[in-house]
TORTI-175439 format. One record per atom (N, C-alpha, C, O): z, y, x. Coordinates in steps of 0.1 Angstrom, whole numbers, plus 5000, padded with zeros to 4 digits. Example, Ala and Ser with C-alpha at 12.3 -4.5 7.8 and 13.67 -1.06 7.14 Angstrom:
507849435132
507849555123
507849675132
508549675142
507149785128
507149895137
507950005129
508050115134
END
This chain:
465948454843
466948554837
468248474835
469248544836
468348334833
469148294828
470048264841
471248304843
469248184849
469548174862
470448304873
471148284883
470048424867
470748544874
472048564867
473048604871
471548524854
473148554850
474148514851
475248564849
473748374856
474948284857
475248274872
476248214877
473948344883
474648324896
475148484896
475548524907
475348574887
476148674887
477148604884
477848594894
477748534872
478848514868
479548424876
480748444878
479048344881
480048254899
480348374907
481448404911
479048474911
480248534920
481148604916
482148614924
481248684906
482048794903
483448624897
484448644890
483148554900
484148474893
484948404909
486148364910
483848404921
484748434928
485548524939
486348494948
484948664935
485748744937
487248744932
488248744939
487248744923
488348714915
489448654920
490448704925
489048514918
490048434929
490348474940
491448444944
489648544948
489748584958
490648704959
490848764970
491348764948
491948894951
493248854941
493148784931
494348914947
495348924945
495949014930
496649114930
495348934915
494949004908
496549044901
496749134892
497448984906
498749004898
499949074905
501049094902
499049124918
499849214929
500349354918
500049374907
500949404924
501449554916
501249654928
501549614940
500949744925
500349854940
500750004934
500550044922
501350074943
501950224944
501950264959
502550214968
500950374959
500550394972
501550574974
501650664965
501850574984
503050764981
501250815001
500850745011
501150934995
500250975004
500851095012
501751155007
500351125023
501051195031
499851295039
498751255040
500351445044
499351565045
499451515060
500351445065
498351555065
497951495078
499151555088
499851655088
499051455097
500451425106
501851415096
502851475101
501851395090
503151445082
503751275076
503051195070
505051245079
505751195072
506651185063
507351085062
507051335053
507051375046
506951375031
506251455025
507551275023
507551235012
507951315001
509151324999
507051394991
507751504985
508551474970
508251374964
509251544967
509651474953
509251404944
509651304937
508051504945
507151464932
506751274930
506651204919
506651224947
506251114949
507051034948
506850934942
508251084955
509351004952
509850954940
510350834940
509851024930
510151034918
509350954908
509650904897
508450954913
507350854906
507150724912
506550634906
507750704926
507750564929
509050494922
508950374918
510450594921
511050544913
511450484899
512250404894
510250574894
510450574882
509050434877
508950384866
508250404888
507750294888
508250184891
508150084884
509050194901
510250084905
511150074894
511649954895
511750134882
512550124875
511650024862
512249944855
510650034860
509549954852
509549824850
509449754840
509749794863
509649654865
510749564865
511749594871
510649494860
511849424850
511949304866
511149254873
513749294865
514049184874
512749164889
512149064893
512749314894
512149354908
512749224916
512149114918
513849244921
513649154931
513949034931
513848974941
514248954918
514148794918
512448764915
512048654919
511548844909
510248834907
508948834918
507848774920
509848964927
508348984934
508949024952
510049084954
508348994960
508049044972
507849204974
506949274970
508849254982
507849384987
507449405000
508049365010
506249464999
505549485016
504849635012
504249685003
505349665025
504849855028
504349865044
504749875056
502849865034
501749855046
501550025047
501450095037
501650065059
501050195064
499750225072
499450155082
498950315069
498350385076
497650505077
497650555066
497050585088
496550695091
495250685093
494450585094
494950825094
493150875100
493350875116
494450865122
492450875120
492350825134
492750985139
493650985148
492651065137
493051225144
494251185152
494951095147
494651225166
495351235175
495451115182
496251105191
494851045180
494650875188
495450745185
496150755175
495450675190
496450555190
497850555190
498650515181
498050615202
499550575203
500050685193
501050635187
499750865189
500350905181
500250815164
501150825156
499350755161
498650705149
499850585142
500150565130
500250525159
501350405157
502450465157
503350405150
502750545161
503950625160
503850665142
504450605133
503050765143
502850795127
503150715116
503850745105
502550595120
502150485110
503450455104
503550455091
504550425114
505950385115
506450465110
506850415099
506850615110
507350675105
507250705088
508250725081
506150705082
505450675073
506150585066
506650625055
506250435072
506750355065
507850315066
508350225058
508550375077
510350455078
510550485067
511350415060
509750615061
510350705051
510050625038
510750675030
509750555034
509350525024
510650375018
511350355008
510250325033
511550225036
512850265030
513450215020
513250365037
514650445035
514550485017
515550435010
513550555010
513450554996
513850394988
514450374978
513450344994
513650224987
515150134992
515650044985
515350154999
516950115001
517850224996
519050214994
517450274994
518450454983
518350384969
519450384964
517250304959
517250244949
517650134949
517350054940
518850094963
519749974958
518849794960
519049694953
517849804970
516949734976
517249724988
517049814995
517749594993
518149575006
516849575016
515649605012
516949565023
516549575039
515949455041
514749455043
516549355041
515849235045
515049175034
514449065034
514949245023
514049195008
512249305010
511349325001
512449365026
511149465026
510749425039
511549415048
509149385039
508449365049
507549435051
506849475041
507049485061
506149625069
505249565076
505449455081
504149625076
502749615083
502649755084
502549815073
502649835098
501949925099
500249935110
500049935122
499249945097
497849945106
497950075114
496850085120
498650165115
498050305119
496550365120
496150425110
495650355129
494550375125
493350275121
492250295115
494050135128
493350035127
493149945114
494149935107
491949885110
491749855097
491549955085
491949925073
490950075088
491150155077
490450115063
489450055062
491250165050
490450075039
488950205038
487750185038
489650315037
488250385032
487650495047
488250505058
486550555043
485550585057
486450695062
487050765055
486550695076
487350825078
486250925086
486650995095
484950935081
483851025081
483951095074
482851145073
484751145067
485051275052
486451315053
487351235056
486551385052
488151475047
488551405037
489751405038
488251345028
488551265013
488951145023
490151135027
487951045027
488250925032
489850965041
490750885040
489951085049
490751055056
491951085052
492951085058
491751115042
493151185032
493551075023
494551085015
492650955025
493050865012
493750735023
494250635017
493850755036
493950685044
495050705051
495350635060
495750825047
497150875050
498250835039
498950905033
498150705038
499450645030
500250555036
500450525048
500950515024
502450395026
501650305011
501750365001
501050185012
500750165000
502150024997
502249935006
502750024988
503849964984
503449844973
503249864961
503549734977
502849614970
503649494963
503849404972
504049464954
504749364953
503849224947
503149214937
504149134956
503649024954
504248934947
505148874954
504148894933
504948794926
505348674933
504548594939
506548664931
507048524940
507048394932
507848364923
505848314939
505648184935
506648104938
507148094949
506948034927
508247904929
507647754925
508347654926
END
């Protein structure tokens, strides 16, 4: 018993280390094929971006995109981009340069959740927006 508890407590200890626990994450979701950002989202990315005290001497940003596999590859990478076009462009409107934002778009490849469900593939139509604390 004792023995389980403590090889529970190593791994969940190194999960831990293993994940990016001080990242900040805002994901804006998008209706299938659509890159399309609606107020409501917008508004709440800003008003999350406004939260954060000294944004860009603190943290990195990166706007990873991706889609459900529907219409194949090359539309998906197309997609992907545009996605994180629009989102890009939001964020240089809040006075965030261009060269302070880095992009990864996966389009269909790497998906985080199953795209065997209408849910999975609807959670996999985003821009997820990440700021990574910048280590000095």
């Amino acid at each position: 018993m004792k023995f389980a508890f403590l090889l529970a407590l190593f791994f969940s200890g190194v999960v831990a280390f293993g994940q990016h626990t001080d990242e900040l994450r805002k994901s804006i979701y998008f209706g299938g094929g659509s890159y399309f950002i609606d107020e409501f989202q917008a508004d709440d990315l800003f008003h999350w971006l406004d939260s954060i005290p000294n944004l860009l001497d603190k943290y990195e940003i990166h706007l990873i995109s991706h889609t459900d596999p529907i219409g194949g590859r090359e539309y998906n990478e197309w997609l992907s981009k545009m996605r994180s076009q629009a989102v890009q462009e939001l964020l240089i409107q809040r006075d965030i340069p261009e060269h302070k934002i880095s992009v990864k778009d996966w389009g269909l490849d790497n998906p985080v959740f199953r795209n065997d469900s209408r849910r999975g593939m609807s959670l996999n139509r985003r821009v997820d927006v990440i700021l990574y604390p910048i280590i000095f």
